[in-house]
Residue, then its C-alpha position, 0 to 999 in steps of 0.5 A: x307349434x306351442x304358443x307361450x303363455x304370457x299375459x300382458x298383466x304379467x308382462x307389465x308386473x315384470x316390466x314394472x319390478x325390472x325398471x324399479x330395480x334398475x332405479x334402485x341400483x341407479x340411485x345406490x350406485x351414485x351414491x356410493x359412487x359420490x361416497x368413494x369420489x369424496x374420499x379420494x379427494x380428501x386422501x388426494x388433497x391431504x396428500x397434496x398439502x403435506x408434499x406442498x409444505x415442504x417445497x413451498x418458497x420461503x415466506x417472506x418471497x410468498x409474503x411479498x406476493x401476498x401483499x402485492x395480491x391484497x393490495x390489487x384487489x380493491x374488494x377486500x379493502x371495501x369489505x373492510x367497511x363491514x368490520x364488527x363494532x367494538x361494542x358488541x364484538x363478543x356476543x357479534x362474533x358468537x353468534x357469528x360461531x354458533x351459526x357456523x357450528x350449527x350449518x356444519x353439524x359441529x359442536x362448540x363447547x367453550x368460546x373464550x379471549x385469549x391472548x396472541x400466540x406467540x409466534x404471530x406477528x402482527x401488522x397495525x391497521x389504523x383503526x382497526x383492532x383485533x381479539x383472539x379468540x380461543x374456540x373449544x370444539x366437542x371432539x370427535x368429529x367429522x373431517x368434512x363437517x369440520x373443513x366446512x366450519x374452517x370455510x364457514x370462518x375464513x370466507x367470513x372477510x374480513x371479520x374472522x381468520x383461524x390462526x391455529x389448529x391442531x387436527x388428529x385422526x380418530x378413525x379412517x373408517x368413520x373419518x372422525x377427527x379431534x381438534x385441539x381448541x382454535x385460535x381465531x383472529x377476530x377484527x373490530x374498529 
């Protein structure tokens, strides 16, 4: 009977690569894992969105809606509190801009007023004004980076809304889109 001629060091080297490797393909497998599960929820919602526009009720039913959700959230109203002063609206709501660019790796080139599109209307809150604003973004970017940077600007109630955007897709590999400038809703007392 022959005996095999494995050596516990050798034993433990092989045991050592075999478990590294196992981590390794582990760790790359996540990752592109979360990659491929990210972009198939873009395709999935983008998808969704664009055959949601064009079931979605008439607006004045999904605007009555809207008013009777507003007014049952008592929250909103007590956020209102917080609005920017009128004083120091310009350089608040900048740097406001700025941070947001910054955390979402976007890049602005130009923040100026503008006046309201012309399509909007707008309902009057007593003491409660409000400035558009039209922001410039560096073009391309990412299509995440940038869905984060609308987030950034419309979880900031009440002081900012987006009011117009126009996106276009640069590249489906890279996921690089370019925006024309944004037209932001910008509340002050």
């Amino acid at each position: 009977m022959n005996k095999l001629l494995i050596k516990p060091s050798t034993l433990r080297t092989a045991m050592i690569i075999i478990l590294t490797l196992i981590i390794g393909l582990s760790v790359g497998g996540f990752y592109f894992a979360q990659n491929w599960l990210r972009t198939m929820v873009i395709n999935y919602n983008y998808q969704n969105n664009t055959s949601q526009s064009a079931t979605t009720p008439n607006t004045t039913q999904a605007s009555k809606q809207l008013e009777t959700d507003v007014s049952s959230h008592q929250v909103i109203a007590d956020k209102a509190a917080g609005l920017i002063a009128s004083s120091n609206y310009q350089s608040d709501i900048k740097s406001d801009l700025d941070k947001y660019a910054k955390n979402t790796n976007i890049r602005i080139s130009d923040i100026s007023l503008t006046e309201a599109p012309g399509d909007k209307k707008t309902q009057a809150i007593s003491d409660v004004n409000s400035r558009y604003l039209k922001v410039t973004l560096i073009n391309p970017m990412s299509y995440t980076d940038l869905l984060k940077f609308i987030k950034a600007i419309e979880t900031n109630i009440p002081k900012m809304n987006l009011q117009g955007i126009n996106i276009k897709s640069e590249s489906e590999l890279t996921g690089s889109v370019t925006a024309d400038p944004l037209i932001i809703k910008a509340f002050i007392r």
